[in-house]
C-alpha positions in Angstrom: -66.5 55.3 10.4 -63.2 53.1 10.0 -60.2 53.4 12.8 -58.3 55.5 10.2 -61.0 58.5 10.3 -61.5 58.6 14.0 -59.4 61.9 15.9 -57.8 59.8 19.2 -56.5 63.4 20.2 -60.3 64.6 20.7 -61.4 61.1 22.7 -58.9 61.2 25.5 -58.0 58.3 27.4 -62.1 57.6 28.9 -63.0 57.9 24.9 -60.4 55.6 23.6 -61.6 52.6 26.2 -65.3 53.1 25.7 -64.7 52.9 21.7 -61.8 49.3 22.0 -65.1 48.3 24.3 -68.3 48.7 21.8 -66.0 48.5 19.1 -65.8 44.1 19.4 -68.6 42.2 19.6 -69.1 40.1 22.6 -68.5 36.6 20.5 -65.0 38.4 20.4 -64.5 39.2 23.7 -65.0 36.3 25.2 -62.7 34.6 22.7 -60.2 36.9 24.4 -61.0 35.9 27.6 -60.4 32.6 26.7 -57.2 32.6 25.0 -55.7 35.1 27.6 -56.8 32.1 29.9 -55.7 29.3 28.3 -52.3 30.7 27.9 -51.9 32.1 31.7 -52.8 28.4 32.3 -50.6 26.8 30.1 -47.0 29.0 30.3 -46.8 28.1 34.0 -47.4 24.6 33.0 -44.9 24.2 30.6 -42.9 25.9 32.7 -43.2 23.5 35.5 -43.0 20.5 33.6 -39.7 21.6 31.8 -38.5 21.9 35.6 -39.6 19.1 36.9 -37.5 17.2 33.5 -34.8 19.3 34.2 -34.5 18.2 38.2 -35.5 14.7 37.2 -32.2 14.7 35.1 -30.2 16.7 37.9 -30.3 14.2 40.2 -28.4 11.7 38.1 -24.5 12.1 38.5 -22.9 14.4 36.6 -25.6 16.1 35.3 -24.4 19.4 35.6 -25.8 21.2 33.0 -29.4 20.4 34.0 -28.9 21.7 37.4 -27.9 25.0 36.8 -31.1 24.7 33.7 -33.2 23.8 36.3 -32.4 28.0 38.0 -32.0 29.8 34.6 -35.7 28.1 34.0 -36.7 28.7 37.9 -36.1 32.7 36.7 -39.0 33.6 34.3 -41.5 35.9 35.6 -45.0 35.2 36.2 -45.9 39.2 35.4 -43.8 38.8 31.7 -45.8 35.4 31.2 -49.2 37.5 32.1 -48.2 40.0 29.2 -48.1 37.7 26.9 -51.2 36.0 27.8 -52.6 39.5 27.6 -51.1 39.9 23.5 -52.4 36.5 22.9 -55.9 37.1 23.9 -56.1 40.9 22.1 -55.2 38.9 18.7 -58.8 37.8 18.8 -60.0 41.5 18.7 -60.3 44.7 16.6 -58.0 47.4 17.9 -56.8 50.3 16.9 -53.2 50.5 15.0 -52.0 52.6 17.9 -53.5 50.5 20.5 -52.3 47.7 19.0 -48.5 49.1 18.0 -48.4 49.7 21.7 -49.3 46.5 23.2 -46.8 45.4 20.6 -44.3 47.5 21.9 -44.9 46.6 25.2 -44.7 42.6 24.8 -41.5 42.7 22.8 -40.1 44.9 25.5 -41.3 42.5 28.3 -39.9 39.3 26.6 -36.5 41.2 25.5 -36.4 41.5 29.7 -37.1 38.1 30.2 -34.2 37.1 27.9 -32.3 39.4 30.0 -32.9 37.8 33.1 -32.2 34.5 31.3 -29.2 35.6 29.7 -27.7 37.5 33.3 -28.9 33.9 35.4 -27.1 32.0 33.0 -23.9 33.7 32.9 -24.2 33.8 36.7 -24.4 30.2 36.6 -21.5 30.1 34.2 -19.1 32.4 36.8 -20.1 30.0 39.4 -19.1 27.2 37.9 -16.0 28.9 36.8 -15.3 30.1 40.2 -15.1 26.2 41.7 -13.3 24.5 39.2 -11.0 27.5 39.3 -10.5 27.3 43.1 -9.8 23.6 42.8 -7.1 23.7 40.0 -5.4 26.8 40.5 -6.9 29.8 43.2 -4.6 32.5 41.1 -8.0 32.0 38.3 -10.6 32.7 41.1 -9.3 36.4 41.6 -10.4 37.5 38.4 -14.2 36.1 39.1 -15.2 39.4 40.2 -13.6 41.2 37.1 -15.5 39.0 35.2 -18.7 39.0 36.7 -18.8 42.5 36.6 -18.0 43.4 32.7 -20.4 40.5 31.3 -23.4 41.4 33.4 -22.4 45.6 32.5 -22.4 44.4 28.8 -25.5 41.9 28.6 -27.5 44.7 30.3 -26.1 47.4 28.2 -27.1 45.2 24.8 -30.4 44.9 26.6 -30.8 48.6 27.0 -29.8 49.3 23.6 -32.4 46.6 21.5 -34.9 48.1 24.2 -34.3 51.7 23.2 -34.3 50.6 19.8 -38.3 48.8 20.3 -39.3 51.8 21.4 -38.1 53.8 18.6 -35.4 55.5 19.6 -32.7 56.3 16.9 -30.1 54.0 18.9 -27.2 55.0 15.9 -26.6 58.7 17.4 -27.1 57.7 21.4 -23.9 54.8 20.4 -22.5 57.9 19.2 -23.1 60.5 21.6 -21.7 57.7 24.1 -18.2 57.4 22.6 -18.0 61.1 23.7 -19.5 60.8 26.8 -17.2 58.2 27.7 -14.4 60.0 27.2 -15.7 62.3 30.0 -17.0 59.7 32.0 -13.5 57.6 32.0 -11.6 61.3 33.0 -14.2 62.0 35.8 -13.5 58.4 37.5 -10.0 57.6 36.3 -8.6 56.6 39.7 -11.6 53.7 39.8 -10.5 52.4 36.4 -6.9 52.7 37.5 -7.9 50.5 40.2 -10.2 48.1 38.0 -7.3 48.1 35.7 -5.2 46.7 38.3 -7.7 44.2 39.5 -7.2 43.0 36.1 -3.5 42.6 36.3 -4.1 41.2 39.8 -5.8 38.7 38.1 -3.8 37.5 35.2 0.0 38.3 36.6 -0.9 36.3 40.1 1.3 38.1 41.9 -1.0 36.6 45.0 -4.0 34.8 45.2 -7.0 34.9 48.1 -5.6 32.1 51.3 -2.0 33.7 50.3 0.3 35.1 53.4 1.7 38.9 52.0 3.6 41.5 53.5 2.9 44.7 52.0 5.2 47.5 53.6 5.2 46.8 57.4 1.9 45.6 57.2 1.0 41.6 57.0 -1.7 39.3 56.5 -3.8 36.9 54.6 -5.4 37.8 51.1 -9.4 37.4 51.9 -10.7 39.1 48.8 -9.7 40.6 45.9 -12.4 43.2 44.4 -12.6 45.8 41.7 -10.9 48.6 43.6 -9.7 47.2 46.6 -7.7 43.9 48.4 -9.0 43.1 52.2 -6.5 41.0 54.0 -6.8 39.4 57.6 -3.4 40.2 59.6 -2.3 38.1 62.3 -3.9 40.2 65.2 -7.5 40.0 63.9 -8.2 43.1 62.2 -9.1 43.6 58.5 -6.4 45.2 56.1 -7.8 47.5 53.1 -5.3 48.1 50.2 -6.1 49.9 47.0 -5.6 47.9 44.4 -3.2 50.3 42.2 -1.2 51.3 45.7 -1.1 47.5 46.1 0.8 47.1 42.9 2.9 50.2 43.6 4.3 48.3 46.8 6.4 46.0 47.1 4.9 42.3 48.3 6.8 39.7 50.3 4.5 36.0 48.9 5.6 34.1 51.8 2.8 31.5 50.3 5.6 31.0 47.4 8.0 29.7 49.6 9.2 26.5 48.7 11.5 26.3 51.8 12.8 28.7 54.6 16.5 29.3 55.1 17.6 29.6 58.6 20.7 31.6 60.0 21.4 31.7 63.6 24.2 32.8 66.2 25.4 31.4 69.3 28.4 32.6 71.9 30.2 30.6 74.5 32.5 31.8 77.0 35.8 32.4 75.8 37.8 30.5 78.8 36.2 27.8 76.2 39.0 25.0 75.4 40.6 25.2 72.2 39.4 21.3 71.6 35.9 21.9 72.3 35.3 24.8 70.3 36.6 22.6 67.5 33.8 20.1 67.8 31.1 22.4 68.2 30.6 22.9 64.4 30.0 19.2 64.5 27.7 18.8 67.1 25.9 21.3 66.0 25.4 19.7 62.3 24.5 16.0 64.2 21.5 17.9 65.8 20.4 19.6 62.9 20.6 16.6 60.6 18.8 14.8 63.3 15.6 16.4 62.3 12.9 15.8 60.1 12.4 17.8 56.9 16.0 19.9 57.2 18.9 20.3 54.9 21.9 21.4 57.0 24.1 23.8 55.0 27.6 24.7 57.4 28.4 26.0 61.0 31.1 27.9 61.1 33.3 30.2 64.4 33.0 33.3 62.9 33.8 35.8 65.0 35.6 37.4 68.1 33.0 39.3 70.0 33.1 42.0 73.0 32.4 39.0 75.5 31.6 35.5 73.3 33.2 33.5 70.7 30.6 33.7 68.0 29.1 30.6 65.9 27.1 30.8 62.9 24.7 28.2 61.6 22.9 28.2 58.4 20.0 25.4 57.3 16.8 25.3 55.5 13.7 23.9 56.5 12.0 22.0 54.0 8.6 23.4 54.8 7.9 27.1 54.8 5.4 26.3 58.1 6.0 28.5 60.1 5.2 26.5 63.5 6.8 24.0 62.0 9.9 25.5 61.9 10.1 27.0 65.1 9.4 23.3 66.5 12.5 22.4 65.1 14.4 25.5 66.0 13.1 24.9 69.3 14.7 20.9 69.3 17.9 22.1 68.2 18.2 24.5 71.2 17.4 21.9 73.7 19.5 19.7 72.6 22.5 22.1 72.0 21.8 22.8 75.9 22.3 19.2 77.0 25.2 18.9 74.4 27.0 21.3 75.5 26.5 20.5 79.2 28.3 17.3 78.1 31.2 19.1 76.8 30.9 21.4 79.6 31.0 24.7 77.5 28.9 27.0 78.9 26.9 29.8 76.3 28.2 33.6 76.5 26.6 36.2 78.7 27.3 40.2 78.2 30.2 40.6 80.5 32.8 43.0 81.2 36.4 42.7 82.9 38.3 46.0 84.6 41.7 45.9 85.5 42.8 48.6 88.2 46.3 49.3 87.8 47.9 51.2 90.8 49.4 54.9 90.6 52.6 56.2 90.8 54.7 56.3 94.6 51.0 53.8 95.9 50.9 50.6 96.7 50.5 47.8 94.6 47.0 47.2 94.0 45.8 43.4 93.2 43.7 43.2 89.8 40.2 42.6 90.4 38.4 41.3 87.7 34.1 42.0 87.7 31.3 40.6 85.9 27.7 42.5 84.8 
């Protein structure tokens, strides 16, 4: 009786084992034995040697390439490398076509997941890298790691799927097919996640901000942390974590204040106005003197600009070189004190909110004296 004329529906599972068994001679099954041996022996060999090579060469400088060979290597499975120790072996008996079609099957499967994981630690490696040499040249191309990261490893393991489904036997034409219409539902079902993977996108490649930037979005502030698929976190000043969605995020409008290249500066200051006409026309100078006095400042005009209800009003306009913050307010701070001890020379004294009544008497009373009054 041949393989061909035996009924593998009538044996059952028991039937089908006992007949692979008897069915090979000893001589055979020990060759096997032996092969599957040899090769569990020798894959992890070869795999450890190529490692070894690989670190060998990644501890010379500037050998990048081997180092991130040394992890794609570092992820091949022992239980894939078993499997195929396991085909090798079975080539040295007689087994039935279905048998044998199946442990077929199963192998190319195995190794098509292997290559998988090789292909997925790979590109890993490759987003990695991308991810550093984009933070050091520019950190507007490190907000679009994530975007990245996430479409090649959806699209190496859907090309997986698919030559997987296609070992099995699976008619892989129509499922491509039935997909496109599925999609269609799919991307209506979750259309306010793509609108928000969509904008990570434009996030990405417009740079409106990028993660270590200061932003004010609305009347809420802080520093970009991370910028994700569907949402932006940012740290604010007090300490508490900020979560924007990405498409609202767009839809606002953002104040960069990482952008700014310098800080213009507009401030007011009253003095009395028993002030002597001289004086007040050396204030605009004195004022400039101090400001040019500092480091890092381009003064710009001072200017009496107004009457007010109890001051003679200046205005002074300059730009700090530096959008620092603190360092801007150091220097606004110098300029006070030393407008203080200016002024004290000149003796002109800075405006206070005050108000003067005049009591005027009435008709057939005595005169009454004017009294002026200060609040």
């Amino acid at each position: 009786m041949t393989w061909n004329e035996i009924n593998w529906a009538e044996l059952g599972p028991l039937g089908w084992l006992e007949l692979v068994i008897l069915g090979n001679e000893l001589r055979a099954w020990l060759i096997a034995l032996g092969l599957t041996l040899i090769v569990m022996a020798a894959l992890p060999a070869i795999k450890a040697q190529i490692k070894r090579r690989l670190q060998a060469r990644a501890a010379q400088q500037d050998a990048v390439i081997s180092r991130y060979a040394v992890e794609i290597v570092g992820g091949t499975r022992r239980s894939i490398m078993l499997l195929v120790a396991i085909f090798v072996g079975a080539r040295a008996l007689v087994l039935p076509a279905k048998i044998d079609a199946t442990l077929t099957t199963l192998t190319a499967v195995a190794l098509l997941l292997q290559t998988t994981l090789w292909a997925l630690e790979a590109f890993d490696v490759w987003v990695t890298r991308y991810e550093q040499r984009a933070r050091a040249r520019d950190a507007g191309d490190a907000t679009i790691v994530g975007l990245i990261s996430f479409v090649g490893r959806t699209a190496i393991c859907a090309i997986a799927v698919l030559m997987i489904l296609d070992n099995l036997g699976f008619n892989i034409t129509t499922l491509v097919a039935s997909l496109g219409i599925g999609g269609i539902a799919i991307a209506l079902a979750v259309q306010n996640v793509l609108a928000d993977l969509f904008a990570s996108l434009s996030i990405g490649l417009d740079k409106p901000f990028v993660v270590g930037d200061f932003i004010i979005v609305g009347d809420m502030m802080g520093t970009v942390e991370h910028v994700g698929l569907k949402t932006t976190r940012l740290r604010s000043l007090s300490g508490e974590q900020l979560v924007f969605s990405n498409t609202d995020l767009l839809q606002s409008r953002i104040r960069n204040y990482k952008r700014m290249y310098e800080r213009r500066i507009v401030f007011k200051f009253g003095v009395l106005y028993d002030t002597p006409r001289d004086a007040l026309g050396r204030l605009p100078g004195i004022v400039r003197e101090i400001i040019e006095s500092q480091d890092g400042v381009r003064f710009d005009r001072a200017h009496f600009f107004s009457f007010g209800d109890s001051s003679l009003d200046f205005e002074v306009v300059y730009y700090v070189l530096d959008p620092d913050y603190t360092h801007y307010m150091d220097i606004q701070q110098a300029i006070n004190l030393a407008m203080i001890d200016r002024f004290a020379e000149l003796g002109v004294e800075f405006a206070f909110p005050t108000r003067t009544l005049h009591i005027e008497s009435m008709p057939g009373a005595a005169p009454a004296a004017q009294k002026p009054t200060s609040s």
